[in-house]
C-alpha positions in Angstrom: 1.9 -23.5 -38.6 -0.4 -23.6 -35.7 1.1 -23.6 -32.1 0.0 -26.4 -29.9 -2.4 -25.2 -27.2 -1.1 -25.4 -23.6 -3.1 -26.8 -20.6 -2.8 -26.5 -16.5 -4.5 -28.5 -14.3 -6.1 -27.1 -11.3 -6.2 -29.3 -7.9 -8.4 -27.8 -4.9 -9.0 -29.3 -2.0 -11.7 -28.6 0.5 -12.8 -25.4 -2.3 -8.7 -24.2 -1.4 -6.2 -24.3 -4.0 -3.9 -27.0 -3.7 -1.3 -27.4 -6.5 -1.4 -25.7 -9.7 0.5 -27.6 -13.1 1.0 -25.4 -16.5 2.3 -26.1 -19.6 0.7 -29.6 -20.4 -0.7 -31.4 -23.7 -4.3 -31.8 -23.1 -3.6 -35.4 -22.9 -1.3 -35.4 -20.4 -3.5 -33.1 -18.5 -6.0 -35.0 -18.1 -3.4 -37.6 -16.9 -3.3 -35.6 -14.1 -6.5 -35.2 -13.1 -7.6 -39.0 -14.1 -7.9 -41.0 -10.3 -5.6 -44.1 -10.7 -8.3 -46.9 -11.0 -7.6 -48.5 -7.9 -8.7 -45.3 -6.2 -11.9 -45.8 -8.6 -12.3 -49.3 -7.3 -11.3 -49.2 -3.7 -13.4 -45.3 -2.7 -17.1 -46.8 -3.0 -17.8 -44.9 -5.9 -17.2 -41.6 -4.9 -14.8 -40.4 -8.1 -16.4 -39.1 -10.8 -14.9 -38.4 -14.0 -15.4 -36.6 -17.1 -14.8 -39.1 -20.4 -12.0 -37.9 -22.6 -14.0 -37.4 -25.7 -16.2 -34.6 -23.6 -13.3 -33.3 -22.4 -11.8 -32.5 -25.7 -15.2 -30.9 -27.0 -15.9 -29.1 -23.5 -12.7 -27.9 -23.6 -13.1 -26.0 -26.9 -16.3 -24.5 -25.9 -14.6 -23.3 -22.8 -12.7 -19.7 -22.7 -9.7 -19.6 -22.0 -8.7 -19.2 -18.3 -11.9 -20.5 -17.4 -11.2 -23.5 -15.3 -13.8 -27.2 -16.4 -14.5 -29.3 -14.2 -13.1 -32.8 -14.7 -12.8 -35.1 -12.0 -14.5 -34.6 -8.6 -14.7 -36.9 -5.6 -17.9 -36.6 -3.6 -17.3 -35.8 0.3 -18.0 -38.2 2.5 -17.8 -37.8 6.4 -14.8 -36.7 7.8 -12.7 -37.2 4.8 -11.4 -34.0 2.3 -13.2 -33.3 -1.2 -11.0 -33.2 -4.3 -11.9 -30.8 -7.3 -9.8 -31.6 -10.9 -9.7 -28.7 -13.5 -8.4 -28.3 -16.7 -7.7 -24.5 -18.0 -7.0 -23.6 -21.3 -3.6 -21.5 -21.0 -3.1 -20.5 -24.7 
């Protein structure tokens, strides 16, 4: 039987690390890095994010311990940027 791979989710602010979170389900990674959709709605389109499907083929392609890029929100004056990343852990 196959172990189930294990995920973190990397969160930088301003290109600085900001919170690190191991040992998730792909799934429930990208939970985490999914904006809530009012934050979709409400920013002026700023979010983007990575669909699901590519994630989970990206994701495979990807080494692991080399972070993907998932969800980003572009800068805008005066306010921070926000970086999502999903590492495979195992």
């Amino acid at each position: 039987m196959s172990e189930t791979p294990l995920y973190t989710v990397i969160i930088r602010l301003d290109n600085m690390m900001e919170r690190v979170i191991e040992n998730l389900t792909l799934y429930e990674a990208y939970q985490v890095v999914k904006p809530a959709p009012v934050d979709l709605y409400q920013q002026e389109d700023r979010w983007h994010v990575m669909m699901y499907t590519a994630v989970t083929q990206r994701i495979g392609e990807t080494p692991i311990g080399e972070p993907l890029l998932v969800a980003w929100e572009g800068k805008a004056d005066n306010m921070t940027s926000v970086s999502k990343y999903i590492m495979r852990a195992s």
